[in-house]
C-alpha positions as CSV (number, residue, x, y, z in Angstrom):
1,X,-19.6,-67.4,2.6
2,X,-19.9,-65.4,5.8
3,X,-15.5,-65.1,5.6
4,X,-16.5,-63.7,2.3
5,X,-18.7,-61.4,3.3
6,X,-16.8,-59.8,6.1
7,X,-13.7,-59.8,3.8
8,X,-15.3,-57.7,1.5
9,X,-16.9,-55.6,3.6
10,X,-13.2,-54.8,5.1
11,X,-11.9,-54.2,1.8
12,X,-14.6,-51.8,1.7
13,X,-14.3,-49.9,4.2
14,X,-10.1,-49.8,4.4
15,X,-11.1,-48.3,0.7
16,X,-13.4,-45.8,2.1
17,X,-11.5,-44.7,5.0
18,X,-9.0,-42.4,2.7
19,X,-11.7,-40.5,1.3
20,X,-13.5,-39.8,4.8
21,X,-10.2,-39.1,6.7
22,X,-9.2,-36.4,3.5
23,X,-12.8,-35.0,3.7
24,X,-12.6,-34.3,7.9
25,X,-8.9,-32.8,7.2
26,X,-9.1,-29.2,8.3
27,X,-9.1,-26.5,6.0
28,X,-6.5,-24.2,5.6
29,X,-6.7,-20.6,7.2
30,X,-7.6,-18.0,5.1
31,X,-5.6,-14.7,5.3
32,X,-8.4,-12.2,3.3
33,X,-5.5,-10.1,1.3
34,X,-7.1,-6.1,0.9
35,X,-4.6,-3.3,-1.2
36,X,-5.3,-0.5,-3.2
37,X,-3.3,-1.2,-5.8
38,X,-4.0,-3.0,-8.8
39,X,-2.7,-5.9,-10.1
40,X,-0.9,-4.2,-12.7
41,X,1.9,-4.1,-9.3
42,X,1.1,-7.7,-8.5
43,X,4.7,-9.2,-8.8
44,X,6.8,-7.4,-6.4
45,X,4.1,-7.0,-3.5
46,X,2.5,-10.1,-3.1
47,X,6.2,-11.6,-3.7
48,X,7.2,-9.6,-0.6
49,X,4.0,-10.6,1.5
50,X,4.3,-14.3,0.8
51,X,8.4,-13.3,2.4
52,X,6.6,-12.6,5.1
53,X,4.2,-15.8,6.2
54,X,7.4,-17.4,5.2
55,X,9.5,-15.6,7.8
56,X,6.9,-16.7,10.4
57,X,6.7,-20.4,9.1
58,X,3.7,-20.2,6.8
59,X,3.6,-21.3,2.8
60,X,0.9,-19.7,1.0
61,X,-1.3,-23.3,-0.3
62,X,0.5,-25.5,2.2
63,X,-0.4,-24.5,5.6
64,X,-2.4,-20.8,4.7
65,X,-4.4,-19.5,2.1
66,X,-4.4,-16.1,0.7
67,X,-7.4,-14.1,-1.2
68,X,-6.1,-11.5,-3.1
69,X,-8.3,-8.3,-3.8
70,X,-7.1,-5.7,-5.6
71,X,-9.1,-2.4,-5.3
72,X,-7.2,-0.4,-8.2
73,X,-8.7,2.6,-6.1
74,X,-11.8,1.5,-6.1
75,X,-13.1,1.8,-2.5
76,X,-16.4,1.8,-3.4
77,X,-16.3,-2.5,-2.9
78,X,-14.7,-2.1,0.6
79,X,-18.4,-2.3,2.2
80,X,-19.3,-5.4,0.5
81,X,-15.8,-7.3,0.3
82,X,-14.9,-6.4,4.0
83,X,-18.7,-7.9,4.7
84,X,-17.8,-10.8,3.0
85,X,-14.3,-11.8,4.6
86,X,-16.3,-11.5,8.2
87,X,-19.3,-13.2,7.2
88,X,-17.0,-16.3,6.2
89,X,-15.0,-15.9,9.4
90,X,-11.2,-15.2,7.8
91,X,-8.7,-15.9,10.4
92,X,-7.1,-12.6,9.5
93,X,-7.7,-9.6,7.2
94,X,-4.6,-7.8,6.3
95,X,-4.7,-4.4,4.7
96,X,-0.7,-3.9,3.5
97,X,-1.4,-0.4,2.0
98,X,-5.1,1.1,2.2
99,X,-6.2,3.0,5.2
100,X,-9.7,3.1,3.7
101,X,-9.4,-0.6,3.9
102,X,-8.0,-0.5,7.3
103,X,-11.1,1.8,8.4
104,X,-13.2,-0.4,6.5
105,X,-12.6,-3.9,8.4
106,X,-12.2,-2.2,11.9
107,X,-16.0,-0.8,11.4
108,X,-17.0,-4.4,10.5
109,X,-15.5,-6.6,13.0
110,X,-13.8,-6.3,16.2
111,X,-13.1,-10.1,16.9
112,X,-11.3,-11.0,13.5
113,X,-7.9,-9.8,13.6
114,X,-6.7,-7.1,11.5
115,X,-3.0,-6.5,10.3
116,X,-3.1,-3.0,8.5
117,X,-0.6,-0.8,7.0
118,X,-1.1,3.1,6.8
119,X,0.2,6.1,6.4
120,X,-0.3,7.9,9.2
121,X,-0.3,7.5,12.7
122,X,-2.7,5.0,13.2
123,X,-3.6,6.6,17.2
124,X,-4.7,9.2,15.3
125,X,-6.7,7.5,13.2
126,X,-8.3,6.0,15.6
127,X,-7.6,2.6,14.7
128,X,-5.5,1.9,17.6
129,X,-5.8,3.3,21.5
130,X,-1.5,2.7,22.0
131,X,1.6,1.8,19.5
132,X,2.7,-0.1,22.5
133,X,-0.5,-1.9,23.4
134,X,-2.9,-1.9,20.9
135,X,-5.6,-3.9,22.6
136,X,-8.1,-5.3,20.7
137,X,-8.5,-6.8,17.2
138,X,-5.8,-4.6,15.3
139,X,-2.3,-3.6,14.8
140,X,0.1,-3.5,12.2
141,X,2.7,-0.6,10.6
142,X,2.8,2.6,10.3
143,X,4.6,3.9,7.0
144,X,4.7,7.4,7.5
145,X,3.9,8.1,3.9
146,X,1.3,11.1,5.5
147,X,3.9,12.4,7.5
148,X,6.5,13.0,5.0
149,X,4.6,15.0,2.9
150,X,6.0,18.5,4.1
151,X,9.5,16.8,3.4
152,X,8.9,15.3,0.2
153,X,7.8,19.0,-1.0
154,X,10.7,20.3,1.1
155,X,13.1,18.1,-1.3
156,X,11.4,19.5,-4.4
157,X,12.2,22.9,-3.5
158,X,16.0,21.9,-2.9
159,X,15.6,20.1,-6.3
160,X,13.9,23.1,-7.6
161,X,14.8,26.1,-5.7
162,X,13.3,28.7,-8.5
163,X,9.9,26.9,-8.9
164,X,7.3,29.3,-7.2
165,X,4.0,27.5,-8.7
166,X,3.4,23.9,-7.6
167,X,0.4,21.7,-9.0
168,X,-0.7,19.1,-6.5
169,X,-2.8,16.5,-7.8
170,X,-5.2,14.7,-5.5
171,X,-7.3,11.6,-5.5
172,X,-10.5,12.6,-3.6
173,X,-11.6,9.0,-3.3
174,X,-8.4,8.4,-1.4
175,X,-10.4,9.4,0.9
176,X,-8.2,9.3,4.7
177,X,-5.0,10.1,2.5
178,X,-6.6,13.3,0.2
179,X,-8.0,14.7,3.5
180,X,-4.6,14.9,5.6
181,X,-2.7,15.6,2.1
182,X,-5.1,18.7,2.2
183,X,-4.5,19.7,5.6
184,X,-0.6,19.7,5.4
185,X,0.6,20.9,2.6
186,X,-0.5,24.8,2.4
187,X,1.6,25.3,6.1
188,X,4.5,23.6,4.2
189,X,4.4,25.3,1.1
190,X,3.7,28.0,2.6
191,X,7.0,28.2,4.8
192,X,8.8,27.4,1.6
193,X,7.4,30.3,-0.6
194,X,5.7,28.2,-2.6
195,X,2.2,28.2,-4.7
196,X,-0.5,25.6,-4.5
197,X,-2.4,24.4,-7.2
198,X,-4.7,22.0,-6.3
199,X,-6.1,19.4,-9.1
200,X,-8.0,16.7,-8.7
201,X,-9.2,13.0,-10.1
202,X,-9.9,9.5,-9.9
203,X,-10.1,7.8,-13.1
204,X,-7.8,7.8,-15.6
205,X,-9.3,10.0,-18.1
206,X,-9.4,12.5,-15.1
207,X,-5.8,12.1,-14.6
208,X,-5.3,13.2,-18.4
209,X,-7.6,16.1,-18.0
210,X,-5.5,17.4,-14.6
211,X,-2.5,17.5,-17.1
212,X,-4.6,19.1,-19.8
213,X,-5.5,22.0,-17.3
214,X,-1.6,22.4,-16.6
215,X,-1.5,23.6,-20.5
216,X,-3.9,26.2,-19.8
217,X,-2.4,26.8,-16.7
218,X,1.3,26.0,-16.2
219,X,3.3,25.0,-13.0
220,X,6.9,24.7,-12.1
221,X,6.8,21.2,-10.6
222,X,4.0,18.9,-10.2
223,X,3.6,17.4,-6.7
224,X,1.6,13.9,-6.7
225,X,-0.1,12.4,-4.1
226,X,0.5,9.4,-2.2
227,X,-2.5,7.0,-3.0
228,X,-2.2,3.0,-4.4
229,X,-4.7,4.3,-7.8
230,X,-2.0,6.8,-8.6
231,X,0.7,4.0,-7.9
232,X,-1.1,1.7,-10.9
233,X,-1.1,4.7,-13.4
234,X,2.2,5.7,-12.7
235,X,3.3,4.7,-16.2
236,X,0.6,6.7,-17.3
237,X,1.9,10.1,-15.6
238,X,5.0,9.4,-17.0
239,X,4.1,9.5,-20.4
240,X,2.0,12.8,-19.6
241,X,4.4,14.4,-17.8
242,X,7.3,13.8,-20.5
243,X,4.8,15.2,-22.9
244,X,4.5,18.0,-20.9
245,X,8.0,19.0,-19.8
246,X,6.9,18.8,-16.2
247,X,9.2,18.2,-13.3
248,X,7.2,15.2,-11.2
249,X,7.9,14.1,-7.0
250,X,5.9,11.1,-6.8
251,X,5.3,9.1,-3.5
252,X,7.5,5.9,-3.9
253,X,10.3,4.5,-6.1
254,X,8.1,2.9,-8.6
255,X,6.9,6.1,-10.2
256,X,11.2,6.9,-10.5
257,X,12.2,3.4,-12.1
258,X,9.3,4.1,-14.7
259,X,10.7,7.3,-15.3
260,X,9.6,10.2,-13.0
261,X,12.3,13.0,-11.6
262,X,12.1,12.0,-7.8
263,X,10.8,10.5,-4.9
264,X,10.9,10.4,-1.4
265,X,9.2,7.8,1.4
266,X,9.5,4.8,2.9
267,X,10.2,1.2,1.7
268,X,6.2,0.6,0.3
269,X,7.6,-3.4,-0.8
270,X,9.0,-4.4,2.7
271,X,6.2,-3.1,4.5
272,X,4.1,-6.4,2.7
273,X,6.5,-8.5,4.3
274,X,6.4,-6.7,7.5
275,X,2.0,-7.0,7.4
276,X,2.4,-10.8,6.5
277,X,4.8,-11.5,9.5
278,X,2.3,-10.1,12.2
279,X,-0.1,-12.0,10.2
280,X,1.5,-15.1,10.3
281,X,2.3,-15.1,14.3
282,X,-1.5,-14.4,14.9
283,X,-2.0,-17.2,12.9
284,X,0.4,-19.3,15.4
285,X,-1.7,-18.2,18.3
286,X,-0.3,-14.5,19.4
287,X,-3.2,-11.7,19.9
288,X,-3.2,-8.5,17.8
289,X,-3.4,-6.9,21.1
290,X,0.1,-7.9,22.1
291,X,2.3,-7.0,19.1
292,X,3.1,-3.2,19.3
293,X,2.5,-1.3,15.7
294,X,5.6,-1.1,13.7
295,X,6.8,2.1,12.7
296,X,9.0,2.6,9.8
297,X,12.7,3.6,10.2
298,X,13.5,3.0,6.1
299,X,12.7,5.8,3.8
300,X,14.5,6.2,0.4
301,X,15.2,9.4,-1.7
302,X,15.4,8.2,-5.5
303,X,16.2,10.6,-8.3
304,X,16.0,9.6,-11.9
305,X,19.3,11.3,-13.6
306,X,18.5,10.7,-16.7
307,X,15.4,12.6,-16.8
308,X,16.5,15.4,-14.9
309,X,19.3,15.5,-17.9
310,X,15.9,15.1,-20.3
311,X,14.0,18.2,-18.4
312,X,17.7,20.5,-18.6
313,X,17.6,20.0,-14.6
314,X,21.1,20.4,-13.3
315,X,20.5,18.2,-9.7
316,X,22.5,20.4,-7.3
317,X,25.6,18.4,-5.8
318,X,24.5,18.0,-1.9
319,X,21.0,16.6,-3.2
320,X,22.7,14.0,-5.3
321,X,24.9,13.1,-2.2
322,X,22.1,12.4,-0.2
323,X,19.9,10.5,-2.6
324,X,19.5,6.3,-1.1
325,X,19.4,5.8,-5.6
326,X,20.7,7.6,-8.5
327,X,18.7,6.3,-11.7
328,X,21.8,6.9,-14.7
């Protein structure tokens, strides 16, 4: 009887000891995932992120887990999700394309590591002391979509050369992005002879009423913003501007392949890999502090031929030469 006993009391616990050795497993790290684009662009970007972890040795639901948020330009949850990610202790919050974001989780942490990506020197955003040495929490890329502005309006006027008149349109809850937008652009249109227009919004019904002012009030060229909200409406401005006969720069390559007239800035997709690579060798043990921001060497002038053919724009020769993509 006692044989008995003790047999089945092993049989027990050899039963038992499964369950208790999956329950004291370790749980995966959690990268907390923050863009400001929607999830209308979900395919190509977290695609090019997940490249990334990859590159460093990390499969998204094998060895890391990634939240996705999605802000569709809605900064107005950054307080509460960024309060969130650091109350449950993510081992890294990666921003891939929102400098409010970026602002956002440096304000509420500066032990978590931070992998951003912004458009604009992030030294002079404060985010960082050095590019060589960042030192403390955060580093990341810099994608010099900020910087490029004066070119990008440089390239419509080579594209354009007898527009005077030039509508900007600005997202003011873009905040970091409207505010340096705002504060280069009149020097470079004004060395170029050009007008600004300024219009503003936020929502999408705003973005129809900026085009319905441009009825009342006509421009030669309409110059948009770079902000992650515009990105997810960019099918959107595309039907508007077709309806309106309106020449369109946008900020990336997306607004082009849906049918804008040109664009000019860096590589958006392969900075996502880039951010998840830095993500994934903090994960292995390296310190923010030690990995030097990245700065972007890649930047791509696309033109959409066919609908410069659809506006009657004849794209002078040398621009054509020079463009990275010609859309037939």
């Amino acid at each position: 009887m006692m044989r008995r006993r003790q047999f089945i009391t092993l049989l027990g616990g050899a039963a038992a000891w499964p369950l208790a050795a999956r329950a004291q497993q370790p749980a995966l790290p959690v990268v907390g995932f923050i863009s400001g684009s929607s999830r209308e662009m979900a395919a190509e970007r977290p695609a090019a992120f997940r490249k990334g972890l990859a590159e460093a040795g990390f499969v998204e639901g094998q060895n890391v887990t990634v939240e996705y948020h999605w802000l569709a330009g809605q900064n107005e949850q950054l307080p509460a999700l960024v309060a969130d990610l650091v109350r449950r202790r993510v081992a890294v919050i990666a921003t891939p394309g929102s400098m409010d974001a970026a602002f956002a989780a440096k304000a509420a942490t500066n032990t978590i590591p931070i992998v951003f990506g912004v458009a604009e020197d992030p030294v002079k955003l404060g985010l960082v002391p050095s590019l060589s040495r960042p030192g403390g929490n955060a580093t990341g890329i810099n994608f010099f979509f900020t910087e490029l502005t004066a070119k990008r309006l440089a390239l419509l006027h080579d594209l354009l050369p007898g527009a005077v008149r030039v509508a900007v349109l600005i997202n003011p809850a873009g905040t970091s992005t409207a505010e340096s937008t705002l504060r280069d652009l009149p020097e470079a249109a004004g060395a170029l002879g050009l007008q600004i227009q300024v219009l503003n919004a936020s929502t999408r019904k705003e973005i129809e009423a900026a085009f319905g002012s441009l009825t009342r009030s006509p421009a030669d060229a309409l110059f948009i913003m770079n902000d992650a909200f515009f990105s997810s409406r960019r099918v959107q401005f595309v039907i508007l501007a077709t309806r309106l006969g309106i020449p369109t720069v946008f900020a990336d390559r997306t607004g082009v392949e849906a049918g804008l007239l040109m664009s000019y800035g860096p590589d958006i997709i392969d900075t996502y890999r880039q951010v998840a690579f830095y993500a994934g060798r903090i994960l292995k043990g390296e310190r923010p502090a030690d990995l030097p921001v990245i700065q972007s060497s890649r930047f791509e002038l696309v033109i959409n031929l066919q609908t410069a053919r659809a506006l009657g724009i004849e794209v002078p020769p040398p621009l054509l030469a020079t463009a990275d993509e010609v859309i037939e």
